[in-house]
MARMARZA-228873 format. One record per residue (C-alpha): residue number from 1; z, y, x. Coordinates in steps of 0.05 Angstrom, whole numbers, plus 5000, padded with zeros to 4 digits. Layout:
// residues N
SITE|seq|up|north|east
SITE|NUM|Z|Y|X
...
//
This chain:
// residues 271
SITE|seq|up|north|east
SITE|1|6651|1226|1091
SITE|2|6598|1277|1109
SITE|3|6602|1294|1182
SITE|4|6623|1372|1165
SITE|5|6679|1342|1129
SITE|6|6709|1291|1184
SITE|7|6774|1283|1214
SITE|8|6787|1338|1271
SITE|9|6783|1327|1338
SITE|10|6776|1363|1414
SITE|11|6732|1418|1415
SITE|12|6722|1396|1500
SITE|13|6693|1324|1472
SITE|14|6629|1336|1515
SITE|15|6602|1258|1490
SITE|16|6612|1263|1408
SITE|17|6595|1214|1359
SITE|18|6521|1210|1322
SITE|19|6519|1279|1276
SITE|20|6468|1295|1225
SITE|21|6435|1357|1219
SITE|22|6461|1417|1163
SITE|23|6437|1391|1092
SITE|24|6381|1407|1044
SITE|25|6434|1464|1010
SITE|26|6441|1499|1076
SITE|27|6379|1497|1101
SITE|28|6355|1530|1042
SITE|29|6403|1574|1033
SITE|30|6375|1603|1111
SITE|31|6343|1657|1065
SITE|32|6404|1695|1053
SITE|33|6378|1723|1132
SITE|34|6347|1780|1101
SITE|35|6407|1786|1066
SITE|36|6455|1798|1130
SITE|37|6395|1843|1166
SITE|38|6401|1898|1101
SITE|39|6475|1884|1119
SITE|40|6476|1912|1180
SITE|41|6429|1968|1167
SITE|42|6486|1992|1119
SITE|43|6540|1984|1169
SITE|44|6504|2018|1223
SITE|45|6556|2075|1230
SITE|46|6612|2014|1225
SITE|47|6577|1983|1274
SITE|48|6565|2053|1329
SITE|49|6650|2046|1337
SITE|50|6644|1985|1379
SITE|51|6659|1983|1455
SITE|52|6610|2025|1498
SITE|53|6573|1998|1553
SITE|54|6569|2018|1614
SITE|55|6490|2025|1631
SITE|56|6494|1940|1661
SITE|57|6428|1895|1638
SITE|58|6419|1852|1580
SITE|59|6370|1802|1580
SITE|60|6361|1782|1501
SITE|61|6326|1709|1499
SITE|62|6302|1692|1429
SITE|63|6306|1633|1385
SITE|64|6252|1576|1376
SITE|65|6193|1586|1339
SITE|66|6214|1661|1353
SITE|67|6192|1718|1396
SITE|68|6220|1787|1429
SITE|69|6208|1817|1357
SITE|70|6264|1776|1331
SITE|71|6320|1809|1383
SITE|72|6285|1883|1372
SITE|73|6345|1903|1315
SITE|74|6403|1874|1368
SITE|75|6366|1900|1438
SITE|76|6373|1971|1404
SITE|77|6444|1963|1373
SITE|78|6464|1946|1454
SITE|79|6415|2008|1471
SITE|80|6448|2057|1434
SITE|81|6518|2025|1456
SITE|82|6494|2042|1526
SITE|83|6473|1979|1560
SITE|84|6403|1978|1587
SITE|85|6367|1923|1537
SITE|86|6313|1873|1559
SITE|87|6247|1825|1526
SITE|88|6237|1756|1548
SITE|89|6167|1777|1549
SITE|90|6141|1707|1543
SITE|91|6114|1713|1473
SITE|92|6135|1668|1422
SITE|93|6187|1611|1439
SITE|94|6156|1544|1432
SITE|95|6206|1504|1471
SITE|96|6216|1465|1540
SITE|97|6294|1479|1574
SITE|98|6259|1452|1648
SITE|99|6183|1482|1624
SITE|100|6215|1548|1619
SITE|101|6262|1547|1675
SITE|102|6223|1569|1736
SITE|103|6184|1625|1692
SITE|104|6257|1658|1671
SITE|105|6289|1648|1733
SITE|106|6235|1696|1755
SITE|107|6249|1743|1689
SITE|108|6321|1741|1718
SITE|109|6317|1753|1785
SITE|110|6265|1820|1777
SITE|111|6317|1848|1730
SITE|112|6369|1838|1780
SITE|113|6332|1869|1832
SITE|114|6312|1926|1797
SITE|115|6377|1948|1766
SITE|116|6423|1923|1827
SITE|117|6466|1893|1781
SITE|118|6488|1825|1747
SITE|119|6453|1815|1693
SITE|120|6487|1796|1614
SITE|121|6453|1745|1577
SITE|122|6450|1744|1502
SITE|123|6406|1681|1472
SITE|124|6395|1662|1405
SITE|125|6403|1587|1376
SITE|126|6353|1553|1436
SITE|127|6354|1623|1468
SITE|128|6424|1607|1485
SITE|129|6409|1540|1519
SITE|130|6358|1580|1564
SITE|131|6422|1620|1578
SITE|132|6470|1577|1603
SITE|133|6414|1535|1640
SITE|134|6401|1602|1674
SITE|135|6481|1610|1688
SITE|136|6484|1545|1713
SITE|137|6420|1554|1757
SITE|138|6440|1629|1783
SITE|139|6507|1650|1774
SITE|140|6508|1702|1831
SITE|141|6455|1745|1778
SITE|142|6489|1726|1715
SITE|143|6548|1770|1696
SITE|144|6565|1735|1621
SITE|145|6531|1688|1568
SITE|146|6530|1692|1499
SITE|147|6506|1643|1448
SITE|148|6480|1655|1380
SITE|149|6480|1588|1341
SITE|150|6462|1555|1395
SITE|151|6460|1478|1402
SITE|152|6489|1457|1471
SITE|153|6537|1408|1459
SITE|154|6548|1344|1437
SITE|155|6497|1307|1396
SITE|156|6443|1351|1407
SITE|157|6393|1321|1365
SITE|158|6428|1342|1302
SITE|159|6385|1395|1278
SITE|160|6332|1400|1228
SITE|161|6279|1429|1278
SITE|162|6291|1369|1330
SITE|163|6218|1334|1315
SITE|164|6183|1401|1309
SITE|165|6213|1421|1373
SITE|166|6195|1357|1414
SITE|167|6125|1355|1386
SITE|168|6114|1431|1416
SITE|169|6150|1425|1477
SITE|170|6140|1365|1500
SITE|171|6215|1348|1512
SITE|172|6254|1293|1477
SITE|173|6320|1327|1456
SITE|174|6381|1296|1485
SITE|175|6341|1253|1534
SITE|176|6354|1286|1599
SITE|177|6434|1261|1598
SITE|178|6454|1303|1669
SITE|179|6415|1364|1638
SITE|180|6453|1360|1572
SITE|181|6524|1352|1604
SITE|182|6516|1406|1652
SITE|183|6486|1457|1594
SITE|184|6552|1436|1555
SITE|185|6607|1435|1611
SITE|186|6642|1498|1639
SITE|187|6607|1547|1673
SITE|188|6617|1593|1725
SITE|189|6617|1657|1688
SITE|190|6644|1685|1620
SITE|191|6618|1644|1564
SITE|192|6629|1666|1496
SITE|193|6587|1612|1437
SITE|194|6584|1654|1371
SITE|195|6568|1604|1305
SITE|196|6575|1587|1233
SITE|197|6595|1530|1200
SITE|198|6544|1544|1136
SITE|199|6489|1543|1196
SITE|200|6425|1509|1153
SITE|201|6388|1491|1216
SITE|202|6439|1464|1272
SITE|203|6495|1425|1266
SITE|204|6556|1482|1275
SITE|205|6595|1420|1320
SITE|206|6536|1431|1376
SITE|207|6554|1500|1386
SITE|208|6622|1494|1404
SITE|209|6641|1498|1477
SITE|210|6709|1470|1512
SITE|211|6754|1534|1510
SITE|212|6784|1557|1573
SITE|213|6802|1621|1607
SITE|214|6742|1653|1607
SITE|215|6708|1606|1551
SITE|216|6713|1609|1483
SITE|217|6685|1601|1407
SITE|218|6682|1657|1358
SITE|219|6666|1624|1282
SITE|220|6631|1683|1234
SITE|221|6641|1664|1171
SITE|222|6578|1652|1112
SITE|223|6532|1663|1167
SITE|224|6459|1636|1165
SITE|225|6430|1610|1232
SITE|226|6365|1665|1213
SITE|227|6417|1715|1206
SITE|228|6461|1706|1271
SITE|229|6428|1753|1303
SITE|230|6432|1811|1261
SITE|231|6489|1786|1229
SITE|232|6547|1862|1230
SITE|233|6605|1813|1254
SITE|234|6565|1785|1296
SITE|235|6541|1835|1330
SITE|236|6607|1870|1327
SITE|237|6623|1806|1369
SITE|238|6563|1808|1425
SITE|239|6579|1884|1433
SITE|240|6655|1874|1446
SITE|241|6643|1813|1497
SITE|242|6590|1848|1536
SITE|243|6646|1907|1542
SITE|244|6688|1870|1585
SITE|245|6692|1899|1669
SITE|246|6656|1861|1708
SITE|247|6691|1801|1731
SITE|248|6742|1808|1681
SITE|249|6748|1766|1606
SITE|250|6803|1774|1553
SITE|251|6797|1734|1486
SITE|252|6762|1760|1435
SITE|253|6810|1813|1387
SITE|254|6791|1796|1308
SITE|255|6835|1850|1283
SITE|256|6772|1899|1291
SITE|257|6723|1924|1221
SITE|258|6705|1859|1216
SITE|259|6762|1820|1216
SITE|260|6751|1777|1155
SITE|261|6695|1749|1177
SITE|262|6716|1710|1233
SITE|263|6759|1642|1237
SITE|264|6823|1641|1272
SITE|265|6814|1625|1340
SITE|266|6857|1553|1320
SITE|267|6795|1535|1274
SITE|268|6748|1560|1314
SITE|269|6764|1506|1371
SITE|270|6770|1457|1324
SITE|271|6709|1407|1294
//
């Protein structure tokens, strides 16, 4: 039986068995991006009723192979929600969790220090691996992470941009052990993982963090890794987790617009 087809278990199993990366049909299918971005453009007033922000940072961190052009539509969704939006401004993303480390610590820490405040981070499939690496390495500037597709957990190595990846950064996915357990084990701030299960690049079992009370999983439904991003429920999603008070986390409400596109929190939690 295919792995997306196995029997259930614990979303918390940090060490899970071998997994293969999405299939030929969903990685193909990744064009249906474009698709979700139109979308969006069409839901715009839908999507102005979210939760306002209240002025705090965001830090958007983009995807491999990607650069700050590729979080442009969602840094001015937050913008005009009221948060103040910020680049990676490291040009395009071509890998390395420890590489990149010291260089967005430093991105961190001068967005802290000019604003005063914690920062939010948003990141975006390996963008969100930068983010809770960051959350794990400064949690007195991080106020919240969330992950787009993102592939933190588990077996690692099942995605269909693993060789690509270790051949630009340098890095052998999954080989750091301590690294990989700490990325996927419980942080110290609000986490919220935001992924599909028809995701044609990572396997959507990677994604999944171990739910707790200020942890959880939020499945979007017939979204496309490319289209994550600028998917409307999910960034119905980002916008309503980054609402939260400081120091504060409730679990994410589905009855909103967009309510038929998300799992119930059950499934969500469950590979």
């Amino acid at each position: 039986m295919p792995p997306d087809q196995g029997e259930p278990h614990e979303a918390n199993e940090l060490r899970a068995p071998s997994l293969r990366p999405p299939g030929l049909g969903l990685l193909l299918a990744e064009v249906r991006g474009l698709f979700e971005f139109n979308t969006s453009l069409l839901l715009s007033p839908l999507l102005m009723r979210a939760p306002r922000g209240d002025g705090h940072p965001v830090l958007a961190l983009p995807g491999f192979l990607a650069s700050d052009l590729s979080m442009a539509p969602m840094r001015r969704y937050l913008r005009e929600l009221g948060y103040h939006t910020h680049a990676w401004k490291m040009g395009r993303n071509t890998g390395g969790v420890a590489r990149m480390r010291a260089a967005l610590l430093d991105r961190l820490a001068a967005i802290h220090a000019a604003s005063g405040r914690k920062v939010s981070i948003v990141g975006w499939s390996l963008g969100g691996v930068y983010a809770r690496d960051l959350a794990l390495h400064a949690p007195d500037m991080v106020r919240c992470v969330v992950t787009l597709g993102s592939p933190f957990a588990g077996d690692v190595r099942a995605t269909n941009a693993r060789r690509l990846y270790e051949a630009l950064s340098g890095e052998t996915v999954g080989d750091d052990s301590e690294l990989r357990e700490a990325i996927a084990g419980d942080l110290s701030v609000p986490a919220t993982s935001i992924y599909s299960r028809t995701d044609g690049v990572v396997n959507w079992r990677t994604c999944l963090l171990r739910p707790s009370e200020t942890a959880e999983n939020i499945e979007v439904h017939l979204a496309s890794h490319t289209g994550l991003g600028v998917n409307a429920a999910a960034l119905w999603a980002v916008a309503d987790r980054l609402a939260q008070a400081e120091g504060q986390f409730r679990q994410f409400d589905r009855s909103g617009p967009f309510a038929i596109a998300y799992a119930p929190p059950e499934q969500a939690q469950s590979t």
